[in-house]
C-alpha positions in Angstrom: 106.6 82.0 92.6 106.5 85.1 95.0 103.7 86.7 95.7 103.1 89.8 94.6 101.3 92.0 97.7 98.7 94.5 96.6 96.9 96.7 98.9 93.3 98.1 98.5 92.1 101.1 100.1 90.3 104.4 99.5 88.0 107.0 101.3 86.5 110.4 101.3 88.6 112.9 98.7 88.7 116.5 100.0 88.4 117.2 95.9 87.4 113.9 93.3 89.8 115.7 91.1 92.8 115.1 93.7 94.2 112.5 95.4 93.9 114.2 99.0 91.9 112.5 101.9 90.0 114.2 103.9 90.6 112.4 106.8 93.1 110.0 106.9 92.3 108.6 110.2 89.1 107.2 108.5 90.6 105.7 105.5 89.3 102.2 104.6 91.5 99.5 104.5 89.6 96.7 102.3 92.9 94.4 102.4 95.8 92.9 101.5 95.7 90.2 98.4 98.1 88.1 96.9 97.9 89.0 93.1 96.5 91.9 90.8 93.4 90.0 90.1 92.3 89.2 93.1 93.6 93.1 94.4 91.3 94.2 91.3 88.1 92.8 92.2 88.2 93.6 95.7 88.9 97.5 94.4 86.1 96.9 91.9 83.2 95.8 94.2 84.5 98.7 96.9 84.4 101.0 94.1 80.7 99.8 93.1 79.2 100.2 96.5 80.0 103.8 96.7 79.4 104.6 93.1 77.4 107.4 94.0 79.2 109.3 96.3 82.3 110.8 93.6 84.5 112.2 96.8 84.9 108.5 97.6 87.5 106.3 95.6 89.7 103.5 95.5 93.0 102.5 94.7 95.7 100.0 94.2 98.9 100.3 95.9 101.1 97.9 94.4 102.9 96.7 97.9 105.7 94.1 96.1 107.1 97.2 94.1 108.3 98.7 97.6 111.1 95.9 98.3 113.0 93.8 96.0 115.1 91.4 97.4 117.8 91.4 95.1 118.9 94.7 95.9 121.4 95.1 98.6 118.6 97.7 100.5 115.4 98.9 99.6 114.9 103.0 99.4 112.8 102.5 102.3 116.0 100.9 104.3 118.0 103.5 102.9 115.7 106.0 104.7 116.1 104.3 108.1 112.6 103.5 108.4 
């Protein structure tokens, strides 16, 4: 079975009600994992420890969603990137 990559990041939100960073360049990258679950409970303990502070959040990104291998190119490809 393939694994399906998930990122988990987050940072400081310019507004808690947007998605926006406020500064990218400071984002924090808590890593790559292998499988929702294990994606979900890094995201969950990162979201924990900065309960307090509601600029900062977490997310997902669901990294195996961004190529499949069965199409001929992936929009990303198609974009020359």
């Amino acid at each position: 079975m393939a694994n399906r990559l998930h990122l988990v990041f987050g940072g400081e939100l310019v507004d808690p009600s947007t998605t926006t960073f406020k500064d990218v360049n400071n984002i924090d990258i808590v890593g790559m994992f292998p499988d929702y679950q294990s994606a979900h409970d890094a995201w969950k303990a990162a979201a924990q420890r900065t309960v307090d502070d509601a600029h900062t959040r977490y997310f997902i990104a669901h990294i195996h969603r961004l190529r499949d291998e069965g199409l001929a190119a992936s929009p990303t490809e198609e974009l020359g990137l």
